[in-house]
N, C-alpha and C positions, 0 to 999 in steps of 0.2 A: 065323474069328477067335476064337472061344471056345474050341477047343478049342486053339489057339496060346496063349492066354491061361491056361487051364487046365495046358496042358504047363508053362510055365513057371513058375507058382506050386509045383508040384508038383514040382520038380527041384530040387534042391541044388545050389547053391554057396558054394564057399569062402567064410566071412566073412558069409554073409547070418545069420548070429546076433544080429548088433546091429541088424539092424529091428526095431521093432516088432511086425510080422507071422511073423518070423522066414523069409520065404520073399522072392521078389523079383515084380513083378506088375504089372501095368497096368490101364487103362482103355483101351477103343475105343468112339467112336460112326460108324455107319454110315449112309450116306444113296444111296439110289436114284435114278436121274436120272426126271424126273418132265415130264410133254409142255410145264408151266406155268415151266419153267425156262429162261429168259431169259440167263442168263449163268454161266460156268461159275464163277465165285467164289464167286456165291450156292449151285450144289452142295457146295462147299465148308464156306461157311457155316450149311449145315443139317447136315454131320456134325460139324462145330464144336458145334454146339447139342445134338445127340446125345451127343457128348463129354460137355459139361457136365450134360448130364443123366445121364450113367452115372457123375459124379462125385458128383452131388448123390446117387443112391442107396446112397453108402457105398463109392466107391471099387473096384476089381478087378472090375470087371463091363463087361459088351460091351454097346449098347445100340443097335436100329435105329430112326432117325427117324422120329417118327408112329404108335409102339408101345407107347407109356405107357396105362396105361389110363386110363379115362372120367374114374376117382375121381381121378386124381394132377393130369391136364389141367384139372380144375376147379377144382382148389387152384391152380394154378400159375396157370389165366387170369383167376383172380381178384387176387393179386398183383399181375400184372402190368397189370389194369387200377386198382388202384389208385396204383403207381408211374407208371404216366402219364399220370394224372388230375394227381397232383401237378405233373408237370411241366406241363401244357397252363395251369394254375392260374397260371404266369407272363404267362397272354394278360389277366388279368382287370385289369392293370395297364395293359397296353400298347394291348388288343383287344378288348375284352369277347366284341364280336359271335364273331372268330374262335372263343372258346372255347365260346359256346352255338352255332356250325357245328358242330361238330368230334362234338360231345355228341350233336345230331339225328342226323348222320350214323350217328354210331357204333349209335345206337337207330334208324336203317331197315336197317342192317345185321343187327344180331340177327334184324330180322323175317325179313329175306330167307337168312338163312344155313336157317331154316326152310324157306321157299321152296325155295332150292335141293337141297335137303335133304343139306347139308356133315356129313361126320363133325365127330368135336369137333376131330378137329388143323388141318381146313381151317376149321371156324368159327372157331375160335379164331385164328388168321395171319388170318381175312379182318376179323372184330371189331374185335382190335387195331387192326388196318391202320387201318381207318377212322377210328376214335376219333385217332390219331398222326398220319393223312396229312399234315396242315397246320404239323405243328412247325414245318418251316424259314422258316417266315412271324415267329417271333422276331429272327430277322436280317432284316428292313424295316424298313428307318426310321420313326419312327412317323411321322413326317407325310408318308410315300408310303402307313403302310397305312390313316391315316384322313383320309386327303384327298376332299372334296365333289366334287372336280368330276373332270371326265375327266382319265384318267390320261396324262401326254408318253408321245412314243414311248421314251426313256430309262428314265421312270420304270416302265414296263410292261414293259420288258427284266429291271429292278431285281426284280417281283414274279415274274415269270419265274423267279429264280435259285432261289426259295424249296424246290423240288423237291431241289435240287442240295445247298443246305445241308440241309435237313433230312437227306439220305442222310448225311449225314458225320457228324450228330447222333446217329441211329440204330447208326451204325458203331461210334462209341465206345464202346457196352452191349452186353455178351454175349448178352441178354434182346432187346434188338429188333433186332438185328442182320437174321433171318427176316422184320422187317416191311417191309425196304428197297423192294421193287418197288412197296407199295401208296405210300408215300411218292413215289418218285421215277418213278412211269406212270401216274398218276393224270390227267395232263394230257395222256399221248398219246390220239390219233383213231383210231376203225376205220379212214378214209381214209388213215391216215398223215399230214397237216396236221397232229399236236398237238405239243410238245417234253416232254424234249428229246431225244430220239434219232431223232423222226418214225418209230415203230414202226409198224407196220398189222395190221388184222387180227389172227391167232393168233399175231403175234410179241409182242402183248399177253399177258401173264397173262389167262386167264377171271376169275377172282374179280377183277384190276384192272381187266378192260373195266366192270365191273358197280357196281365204285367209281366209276369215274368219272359214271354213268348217276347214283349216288346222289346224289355231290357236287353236279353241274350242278344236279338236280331242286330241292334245298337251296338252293341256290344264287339259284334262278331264284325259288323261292315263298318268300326270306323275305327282309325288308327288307336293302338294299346301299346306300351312299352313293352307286354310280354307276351304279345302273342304276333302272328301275321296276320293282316287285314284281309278280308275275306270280300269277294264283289258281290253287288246285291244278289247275282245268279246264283253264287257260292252261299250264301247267307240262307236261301231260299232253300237250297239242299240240304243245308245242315237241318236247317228246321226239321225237314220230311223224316231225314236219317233218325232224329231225338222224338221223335212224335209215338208217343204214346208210353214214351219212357223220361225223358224229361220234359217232355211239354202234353198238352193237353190236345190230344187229336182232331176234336171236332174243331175246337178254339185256334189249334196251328192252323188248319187247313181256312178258316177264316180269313187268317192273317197271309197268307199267305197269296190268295186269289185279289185279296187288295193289293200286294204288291204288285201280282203279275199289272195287275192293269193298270195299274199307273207306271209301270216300265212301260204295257206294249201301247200307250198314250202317249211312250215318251215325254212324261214328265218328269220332274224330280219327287221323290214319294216328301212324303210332310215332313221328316226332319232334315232332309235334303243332302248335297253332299258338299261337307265343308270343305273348303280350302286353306291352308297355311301358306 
């Protein structure tokens, strides 16, 4: 592709005098199919993003997905976690709780993208993800998403959609476009029972099996209107009890030996425990 791209800058024709560049030229971004690829748009969507990143470095350049270096990736993930900070900052109106989730989560994910030990373009997609997974929870009604008491069968279809709009959210930004699977598989099960697609097993992204283990954990050890708070020991066992039916066995059992040791360090784990 570069040396297409080359030939062509490099060739004359007629009239190309009044560019700017005085030559005629493009940009290409390239993306490889990858085991974690779930749907063939999304491969698409990641040489989209390659595109815009061979645009971003000035135009007439070839560029392949996941080949920026360390230095560029850290400008960029720093950006773009402050661009979705701002948006999630819409919950503090609507949700408070939703946006100090969203925040814990996004901080057991840094730890564990150590853990797993992710280059920076998979920490970075797994990061984001987490920090973003919950947008489409903007479109709930406030008084389904801060309702006391058990939620109707209706209304829990309603909070259900929240996967669905957030992907459409994500869709409309060239920037998170990449983060759509953690948004919208975050609810499917290793068994297959979760929505919305009822994916299983490795029809799961890995790093989305691993969100999902984060989210539930999050979920289970910190206060919710409709459920009881579970302690990180109690959290710890739910995990083991759902392993290998709604979580990912190898991937709990991961999450899990990082918690213990940052209890038996007596520390607080990364998203910590908040106070009111």
């Amino acid at each position: 592709m570069n040396r297409l791209r080359k030939k062509l800058n490099d060739t004359y024709f007629e009239g190309v005098e009044i560019f700017p560049t005085g030559c005629l030229s493009f940009s290409a971004g390239i993306a490889g199919f990858r085991a974690d690829i779930y749907d063939k748009s999304q491969m698409v969507d990641l040489a989209d993003q390659a595109l815009y990143y061979s645009k971003k470095q000035g135009k007439n350049n070839v560029h392949i997905y996941g080949s920026g270096s360390t230095k560029e990736y850290e400008i960029d993930f720093a950006e773009d976690v402050r661009d979705i900070e701002q948006q999630l900052k819409l919950f503090l109106y609507k949700d408070v709780d939703t946006f100090k989730h969203s925040k814990r989560v996004f901080r057991y994910a840094i730890d564990m993208s150590e853990v797993l030990g992710l280059d920076s373009s998979e920490r970075r997609h797994f990061v984001l993800g987490a920090l973003i997974h919950d947008i489409g929870k903007l479109e709930i009604p406030w008084g389904i998403l801060n309702k006391k008491e058990k939620l109707s069968p209706d209304e829990w279809e309603t909070v259900k959609r929240h996967v669905t709009w957030g992907k459409r959210i994500a869709e409309t930004n060239e920037r998170l476009k990449e983060l759509v699977p953690y948004i919208e598989l975050h609810h499917e099960r290793y068994d297959g029972g979760g929505y919305p697609h009822g994916f299983q097993g490795n029809q799961i992204p890995k790093l989305c099996r691993m969100l999902t283990i984060i989210d539930s954990f999050d979920a289970m050890t910190t206060e919710r209107p409709y459920q009881k708070t579970k302690t990180y020991e109690e959290g710890i066992e739910e995990l083991r009890r759902c392993s290998g039916s709604q979580f990912d066995p190898e991937l709990t059992e991961l999450f899990i030996r990082y918690m213990e040791q940052r209890i038996h360090e007596q520390q607080l784990p990364a998203a910590g425990l908040e106070t009111t």
